[in-house]
N, C-alpha and C positions, 0 to 999 in steps of 0.2 A: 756706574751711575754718577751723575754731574752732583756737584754740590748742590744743585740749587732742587733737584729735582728732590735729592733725598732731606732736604732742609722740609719741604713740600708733604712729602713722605711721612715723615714725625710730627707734621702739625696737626694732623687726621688722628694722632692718641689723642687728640681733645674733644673726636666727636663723642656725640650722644649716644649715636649706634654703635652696639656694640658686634654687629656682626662687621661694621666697616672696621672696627678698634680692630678685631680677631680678622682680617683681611692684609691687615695694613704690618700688624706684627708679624703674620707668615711674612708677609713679603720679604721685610728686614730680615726676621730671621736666616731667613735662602738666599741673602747676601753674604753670610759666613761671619767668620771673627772678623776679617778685615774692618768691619766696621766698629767697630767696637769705640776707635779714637773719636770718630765722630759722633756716636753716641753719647761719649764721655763730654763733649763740645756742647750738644743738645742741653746735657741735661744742666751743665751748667747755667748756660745762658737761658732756661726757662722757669718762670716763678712760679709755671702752676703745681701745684704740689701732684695731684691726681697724673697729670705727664710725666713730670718726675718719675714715680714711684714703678708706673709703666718704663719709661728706658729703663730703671734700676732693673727690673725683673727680664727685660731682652738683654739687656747686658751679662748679667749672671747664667741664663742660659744659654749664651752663645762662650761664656768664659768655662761653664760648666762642660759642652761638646767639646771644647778646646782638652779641659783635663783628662776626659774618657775618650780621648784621641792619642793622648801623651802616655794613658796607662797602658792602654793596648800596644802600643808601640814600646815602653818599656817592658812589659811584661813578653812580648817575643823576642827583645833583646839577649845577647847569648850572657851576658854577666848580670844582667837586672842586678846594676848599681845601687847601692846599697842608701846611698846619697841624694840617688836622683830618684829614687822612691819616694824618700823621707820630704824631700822637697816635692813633689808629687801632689802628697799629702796636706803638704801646709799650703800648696796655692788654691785649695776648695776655699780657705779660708782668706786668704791673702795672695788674689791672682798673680798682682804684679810682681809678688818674691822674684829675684835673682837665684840663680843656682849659681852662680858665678860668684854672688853676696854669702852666700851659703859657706862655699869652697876657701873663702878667702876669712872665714870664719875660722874652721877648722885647721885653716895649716896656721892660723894664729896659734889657739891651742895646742897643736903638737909644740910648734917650736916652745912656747911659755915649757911644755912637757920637757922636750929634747934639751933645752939649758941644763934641765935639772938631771937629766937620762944617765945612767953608766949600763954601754952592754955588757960589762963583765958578770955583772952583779947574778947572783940566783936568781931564779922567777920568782921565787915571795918575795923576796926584795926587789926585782923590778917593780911589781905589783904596788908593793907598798909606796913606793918613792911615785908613781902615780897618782894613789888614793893621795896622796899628801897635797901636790900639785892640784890634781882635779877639784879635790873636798877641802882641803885646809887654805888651800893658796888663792884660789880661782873662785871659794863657796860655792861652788855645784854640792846640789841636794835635793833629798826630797820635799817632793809641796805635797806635807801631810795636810797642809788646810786647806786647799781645795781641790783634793785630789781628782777630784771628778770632773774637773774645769777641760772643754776640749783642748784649751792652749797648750796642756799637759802631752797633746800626742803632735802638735805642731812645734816642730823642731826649732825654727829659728825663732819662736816664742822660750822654749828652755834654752836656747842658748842666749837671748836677754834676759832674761829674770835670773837665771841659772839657779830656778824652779823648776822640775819636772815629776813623771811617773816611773816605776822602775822599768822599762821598755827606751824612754826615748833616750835617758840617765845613761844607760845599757850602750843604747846604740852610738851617742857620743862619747863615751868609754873606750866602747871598740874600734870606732873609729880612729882614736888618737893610737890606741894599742896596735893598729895595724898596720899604721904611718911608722910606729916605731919597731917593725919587722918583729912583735911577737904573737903568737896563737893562738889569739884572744878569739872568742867566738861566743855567739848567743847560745841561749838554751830557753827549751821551753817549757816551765812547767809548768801545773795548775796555778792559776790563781797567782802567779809571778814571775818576772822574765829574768832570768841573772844570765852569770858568762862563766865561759868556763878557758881555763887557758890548758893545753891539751899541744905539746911539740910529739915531733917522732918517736921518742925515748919513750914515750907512752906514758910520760908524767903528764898527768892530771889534778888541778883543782879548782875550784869554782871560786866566784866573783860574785858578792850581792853588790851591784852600783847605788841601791835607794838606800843601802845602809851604808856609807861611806866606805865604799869597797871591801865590805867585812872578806875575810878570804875564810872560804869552810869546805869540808869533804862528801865526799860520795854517799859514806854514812850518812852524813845531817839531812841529803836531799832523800834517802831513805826511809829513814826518821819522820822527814815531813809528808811524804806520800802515805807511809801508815798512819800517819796522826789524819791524815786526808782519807781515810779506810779506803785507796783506792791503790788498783792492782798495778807494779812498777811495769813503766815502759821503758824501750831504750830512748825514745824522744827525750827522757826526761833528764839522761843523762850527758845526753850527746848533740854536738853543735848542729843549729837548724840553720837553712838556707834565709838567703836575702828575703825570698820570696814569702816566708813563712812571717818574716818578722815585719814585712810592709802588711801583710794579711792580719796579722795579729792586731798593729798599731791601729788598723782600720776598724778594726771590731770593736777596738777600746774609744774608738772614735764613737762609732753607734751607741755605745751605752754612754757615754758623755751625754751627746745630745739627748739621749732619751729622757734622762736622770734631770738636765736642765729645762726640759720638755718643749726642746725643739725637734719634734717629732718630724717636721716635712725633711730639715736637714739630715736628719738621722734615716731616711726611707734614700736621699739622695746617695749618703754615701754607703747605703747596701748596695745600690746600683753598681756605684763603681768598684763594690770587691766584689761581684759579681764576675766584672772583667777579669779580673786574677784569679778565680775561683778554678777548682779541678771537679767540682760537683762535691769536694768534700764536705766534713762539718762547717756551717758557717757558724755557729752558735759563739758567743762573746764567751 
């Protein structure tokens, strides 16, 4: 479509009619993303607020078909990226993120890690020369004050603030953990996502990331499942896939919104863990 036609195109969100408003928005819409920059062009150079508020809302839902195109295409991916989930996730919120911005993120953090790294060392002492870096060096921690804030499940929001939840804390954790070749992995239990570091030898022990990488045992996660009067699983002990922990971030996403009673956002992104969904529970 020429410039000038689709210039033409957007000055009809200013009729009165609203079946010509709902006419004129399919059309654009069955243009695809591609347009998007020029809508972003429209709305600048337009004062009327009512036009405005219309591109914002084709925009969002042409950015919105763009993320439940990227999910479904990651999620048949044969590794569903651990990364490019996470990032996934935070462009519901923030389209134009970089996963590029992201990546150059993260190998920052390893290497501030890797200066500090000896592989000789024990795994509690890996561990710990980590928690020390990640929580003492770098201040990553928990945002006990606004726990419920959805920035909490948008990853390149905790890796500015270096405020998060124990999920995203977790996944930037393991992320660096993994850059530094040890066998660090999520876990999922009720009510909190820790890590568990698990090599060949069949040594085992777990990671709370929201507590400053508290390191504790099998026992304690036992402990806290009877104090939760609820029957042990092996989920709870043993590392869960990429897929489980983008499904999870999503839920906590839903109850975010719901909690700050942004309810249409919250109904949006059940839609999209929908897409990743097996028919299992989806319940937060």
């Amino acid at each position: 479509m020429e410039s000038k036609e689709f210039k033409a195109l957007v000055s009809l969100l200013d009729d009165d009619d609203e079946q010509i408003i709902s006419h004129v928005q399919e059309k654009i819409l069955s243009l695809g993303t591609s347009v998007i920059p020029f809508l972003e062009e429209e709305w600048e150079s337009n004062f009327n607020s009512q036009v405005q508020r219309r591109i914002e809302d084709l925009i969002h839902a042409l950015q919105y078909e763009l993320l439940k195109e990227r999910l479904r295409q990651w999620y048949e991916s044969e590794d569903q990226d651990l990364l490019t989930g996470m990032w996934l996730i935070a462009t519901y919120q923030y389209p134009d993120l970089e996963l590029m911005k992201l990546r150059q993120e993260l190998e920052q953090l390893y290497y501030d890690t890797w200066l500090e790294f000896k592989p000789d060392l024990y795994p509690f002492d890996q561990v710990k020369l980590i928690n020390s870096v990640l929580f003492n060096k770098l201040k990553f921690g928990a945002n006990t004050k606004n726990f419920h804030s959805p920035g909490n499940s948008m990853i390149n929001v905790v890796l500015e603030s270096r405020k998060g939840n124990p999920i995203t804390l977790c996944v930037i954790y393991m992320l660096v953990a993994q850059k530094l070749k040890l066998p660090v992995y999520g876990v999922n239990l009720p009510n909190l996502f820790v890590l568990t570091y698990k090599d060949e030898r069949h040594q085992q022990f777990y990671i709370n990331a929201f507590n400053k990488g508290l390191i504790f045992s099998k026992q304690d996660i036992e402990n806290y499942i009877n104090e939760l009067h609820l029957a042990p699983q092996d989920s709870f002990f043993q590392p869960c896939s990429n897929l489980e922990i983008i499904r999870r971030v999503f839920r906590n996403l839903i109850m975010s919104f719901d909690k700050m009673g942004e309810h249409a956002k919250a109904e949006e992104v059940k839609e999209l863990l929908l897409i990743i969904a097996d028919g299992g529970d989806l319940g937060v």
